[in-house]
N, C-alpha and C positions, 0 to 999 in steps of 0.2 A: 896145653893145660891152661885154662883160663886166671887170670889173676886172682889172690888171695883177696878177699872182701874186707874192707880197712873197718875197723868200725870204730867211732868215737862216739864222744858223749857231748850233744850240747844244749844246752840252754835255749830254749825254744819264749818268744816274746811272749806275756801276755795275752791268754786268748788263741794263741797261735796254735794246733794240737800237732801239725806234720810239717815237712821242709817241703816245698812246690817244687815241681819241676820247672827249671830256669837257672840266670844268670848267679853264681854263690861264691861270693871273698871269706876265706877261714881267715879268721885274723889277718896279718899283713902280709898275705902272700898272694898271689896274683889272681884275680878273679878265672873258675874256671865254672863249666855246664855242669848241673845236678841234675840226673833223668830219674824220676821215680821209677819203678822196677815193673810198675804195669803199663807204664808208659814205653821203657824201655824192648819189654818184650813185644810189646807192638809194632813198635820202629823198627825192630828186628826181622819180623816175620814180612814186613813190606820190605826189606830192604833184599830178602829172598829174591825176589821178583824183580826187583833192579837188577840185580846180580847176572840172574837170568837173561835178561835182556843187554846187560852189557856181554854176555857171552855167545848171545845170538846176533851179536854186531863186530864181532871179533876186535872187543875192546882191548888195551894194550895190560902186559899183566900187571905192571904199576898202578893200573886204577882196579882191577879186580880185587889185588891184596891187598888194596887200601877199603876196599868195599868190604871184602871177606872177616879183613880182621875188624872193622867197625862192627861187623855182624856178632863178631865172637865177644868184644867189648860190653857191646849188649845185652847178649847172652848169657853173660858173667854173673849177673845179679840175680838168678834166677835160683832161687834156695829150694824151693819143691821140683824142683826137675821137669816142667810143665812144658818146657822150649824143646826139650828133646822130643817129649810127647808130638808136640805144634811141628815137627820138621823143621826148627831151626837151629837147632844145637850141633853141636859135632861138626 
């Protein structure tokens, strides 16, 4: 089951209308990656394809499940259901 979608509220600058995909510090905790969610499904469905290929090179399973689940992390964000549609959900 993919993780529960956190959602908060904040204060966007001046001018500013969305948050960009990139580097993002919430208050004083440690800066971590912000993927837009049509960003994210895109990175998702290329990462099919890695996946693919590290399984046609008989990659070890530590990097598959590290592949697999980044793909499901991805995946996550995806509120109209459009990744399952795209072959890359589930």
């Amino acid at each position: 089951m993919p993780p529960e979608i956190q959602h908060i509220a904040v204060s966007l600058p001046e001018g500013q209308q969305r948050i960009e995909t990139g580097a993002l510090q919430v208050n004083g905790d440690w800066p971590g990656v912000f993927i837009r969610g049509d960003s994210a499904l895109y990175l998702a469905m290329q990462l099919v394809q890695v996946i693919d290929v590290l399984k046609d090179h008989n990659s070890g399973p530590f990097v598959l499940g590290a592949m697999e689940g980044l793909k499901q992390l991805l995946v996550s964000c995806d509120v109209r259901g459009e990744a399952h549609k795209a072959g890359v959900g589930g």
